[in-house]
C-alpha positions in Angstrom: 54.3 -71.7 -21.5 54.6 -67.7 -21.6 51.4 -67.4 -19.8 52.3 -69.4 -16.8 53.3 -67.4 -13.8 56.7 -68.9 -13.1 57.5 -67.5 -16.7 56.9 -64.2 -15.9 59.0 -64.7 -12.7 61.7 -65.9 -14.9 61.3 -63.4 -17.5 61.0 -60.2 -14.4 64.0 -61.7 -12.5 66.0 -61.4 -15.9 64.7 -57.9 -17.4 65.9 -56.6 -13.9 69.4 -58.4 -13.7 69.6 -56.7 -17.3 68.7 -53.7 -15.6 65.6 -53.2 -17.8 67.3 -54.0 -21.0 64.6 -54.6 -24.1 62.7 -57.4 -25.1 65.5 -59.2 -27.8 68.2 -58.8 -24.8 65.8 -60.3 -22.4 65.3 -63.2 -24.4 68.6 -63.8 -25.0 69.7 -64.2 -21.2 66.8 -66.5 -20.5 66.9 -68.8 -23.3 70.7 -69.6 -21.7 69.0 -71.8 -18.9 65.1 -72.0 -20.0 63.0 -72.6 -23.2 59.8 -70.8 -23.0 57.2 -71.2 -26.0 56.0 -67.8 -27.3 59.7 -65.6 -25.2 59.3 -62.8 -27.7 55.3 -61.8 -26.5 56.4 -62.5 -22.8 58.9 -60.3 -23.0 57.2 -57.6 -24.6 54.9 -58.1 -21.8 56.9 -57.5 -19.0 58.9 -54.5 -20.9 55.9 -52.9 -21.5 54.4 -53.4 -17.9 57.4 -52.2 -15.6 57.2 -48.6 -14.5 60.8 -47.9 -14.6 61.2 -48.6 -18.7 57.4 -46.2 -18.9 60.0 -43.5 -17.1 62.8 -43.7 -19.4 61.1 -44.9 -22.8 58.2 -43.6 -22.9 56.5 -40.7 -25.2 55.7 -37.5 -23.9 51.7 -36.6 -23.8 50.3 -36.2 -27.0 47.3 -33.2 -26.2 43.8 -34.3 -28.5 43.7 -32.1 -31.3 41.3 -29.0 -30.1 39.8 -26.1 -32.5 40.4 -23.0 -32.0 37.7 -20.8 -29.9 35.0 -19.5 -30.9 34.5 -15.7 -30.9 32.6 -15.4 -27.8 35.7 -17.0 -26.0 38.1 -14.5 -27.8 36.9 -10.9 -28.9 37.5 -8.3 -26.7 34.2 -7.0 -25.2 32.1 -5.8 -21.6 32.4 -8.1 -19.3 29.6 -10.6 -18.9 28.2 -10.2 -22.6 28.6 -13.5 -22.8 27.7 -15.7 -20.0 28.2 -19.7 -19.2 25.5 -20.0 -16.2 25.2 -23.2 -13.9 23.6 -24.1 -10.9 25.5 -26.1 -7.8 24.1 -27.0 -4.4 21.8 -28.0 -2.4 24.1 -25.9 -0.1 22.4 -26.5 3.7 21.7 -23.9 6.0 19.5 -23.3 9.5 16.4 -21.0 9.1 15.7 -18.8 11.8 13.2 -21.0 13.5 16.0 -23.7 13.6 14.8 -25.9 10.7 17.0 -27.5 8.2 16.9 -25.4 4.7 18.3 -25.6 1.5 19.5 -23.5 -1.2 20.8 -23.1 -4.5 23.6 -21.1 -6.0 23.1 -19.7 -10.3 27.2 -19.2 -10.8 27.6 -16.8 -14.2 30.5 -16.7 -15.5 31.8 -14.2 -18.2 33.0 -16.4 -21.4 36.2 -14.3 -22.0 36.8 -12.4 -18.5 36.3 -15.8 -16.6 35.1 -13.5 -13.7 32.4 -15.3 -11.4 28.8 -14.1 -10.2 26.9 -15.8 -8.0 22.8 -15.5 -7.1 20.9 -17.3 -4.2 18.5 -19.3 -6.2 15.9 -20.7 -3.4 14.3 -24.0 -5.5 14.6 -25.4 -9.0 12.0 -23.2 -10.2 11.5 -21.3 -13.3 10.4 -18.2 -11.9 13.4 -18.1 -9.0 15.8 -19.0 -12.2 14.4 -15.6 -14.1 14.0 -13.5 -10.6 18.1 -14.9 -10.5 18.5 -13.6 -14.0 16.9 -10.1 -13.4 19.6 -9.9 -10.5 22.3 -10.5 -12.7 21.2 -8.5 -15.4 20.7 -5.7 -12.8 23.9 -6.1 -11.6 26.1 -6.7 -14.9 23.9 -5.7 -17.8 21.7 -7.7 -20.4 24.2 -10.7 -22.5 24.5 -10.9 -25.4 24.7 -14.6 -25.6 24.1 -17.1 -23.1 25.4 -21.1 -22.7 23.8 -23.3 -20.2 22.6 -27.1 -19.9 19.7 -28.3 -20.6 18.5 -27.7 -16.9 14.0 -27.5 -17.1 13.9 -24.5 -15.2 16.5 -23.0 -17.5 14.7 -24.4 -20.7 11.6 -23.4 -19.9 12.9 -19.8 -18.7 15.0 -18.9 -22.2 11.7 -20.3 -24.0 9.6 -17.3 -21.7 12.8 -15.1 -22.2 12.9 -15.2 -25.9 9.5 -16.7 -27.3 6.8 -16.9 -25.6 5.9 -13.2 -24.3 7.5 -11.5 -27.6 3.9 -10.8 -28.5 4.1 -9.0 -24.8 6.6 -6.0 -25.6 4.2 -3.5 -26.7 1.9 -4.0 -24.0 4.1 -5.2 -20.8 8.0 -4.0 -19.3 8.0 -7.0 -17.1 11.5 -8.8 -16.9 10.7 -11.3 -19.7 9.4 -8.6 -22.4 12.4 -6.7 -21.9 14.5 -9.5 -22.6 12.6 -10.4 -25.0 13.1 -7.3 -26.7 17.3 -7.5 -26.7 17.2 -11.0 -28.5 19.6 -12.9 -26.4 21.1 -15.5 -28.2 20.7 -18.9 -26.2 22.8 -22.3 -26.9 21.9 -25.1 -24.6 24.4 -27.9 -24.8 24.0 -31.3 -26.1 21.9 -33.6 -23.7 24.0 -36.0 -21.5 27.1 -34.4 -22.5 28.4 -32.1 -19.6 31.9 -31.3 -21.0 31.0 -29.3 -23.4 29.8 -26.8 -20.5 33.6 -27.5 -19.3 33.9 -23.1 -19.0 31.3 -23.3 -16.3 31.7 -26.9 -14.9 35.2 -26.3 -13.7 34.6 -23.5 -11.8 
């Protein structure tokens, strides 16, 4: 039977004496001295499973087809006008009375540059992720665009940024009006599906 082990003994013992000759040669030498029910899938089987024929026989990589890049990824403009953010941490630390503490990091990254920015975010919260923001926008100017997951603090901060405190422009300058005011384009990516934020993730 071509399932039982001392087959594939038989049938591995003769593929190397062949010095990794195919399947039809295979079953040639070993229907000399044995008869094996179903030689031809055995065969196959053992071809296809040795490393050394993968080496010598096998097809190079074929890359999944991609589209090209969007525009954000691929006209020329300021750096960070379009802006992948992420958090990573908890990062640990010691607080001056010798407690245990921990942190956050906000990592921006420009979509086309690929240069890196990094805030000190001190909890999950909404208002440390638009204090974080008003940093970076301090620092590198207002985005045009900006790419993120689907984070709460960072849904519920582009819904402040963006909706809610529109009505607030005439009558307030605080850090969300004036957002508010330049129309940042927002795109969260699809729930449970972190590779699409692969331009932020890898870093």
């Amino acid at each position: 039977m071509h399932k039982h082990p001392l087959a594939r003994l038989i049938a591995g013992d003769s593929h190397e004496s062949l010095l990794h000759q195919g399947p039809k040669d295979m079953a040639t030498d070993i229907q000399q001295r044995y008869w094996i029910k179903g030689i031809t899938t055995l065969t196959r089987s053992i071809r296809k499973n040795c490393l050394i024929c993968k080496r010598q026989h096998g097809k190079p990589y074929k890359y999944p087809f991609a589209t090209a890049l969007p525009a954000v990824r691929t006209h020329a403009c300021r750096p960070f006008q379009h802006v992948g953010l992420d958090y990573f941490g908890p990062i640990g630390y010691k607080t001056s009375s010798g407690n245990n503490g921990k942190l956050w990091a906000m990592l921006s990254t420009c979509l086309v540059t690929r240069a890196v920015h990094l805030e000190i975010v001190p909890d999950n919260s909404t208002s440390s992720f638009l204090l974080a923001m008003r940093r970076l926008i301090g620092r590198r100017g207002t985005p045009k665009s900006i790419i993120s997951d689907n984070a709460p603090a960072f849904s519920l901060g582009y819904a402040m940024i963006n909706a809610d405190l529109k009505s607030m422009i005439n009558s307030s300058q605080t850090l969300t009006s004036y957002l508010a005011s330049k129309e940042i384009e927002v795109r969260q990516i699809t729930p449970f599906a972190p590779w699409q934020g692969g331009v932020y993730e890898e870093l």
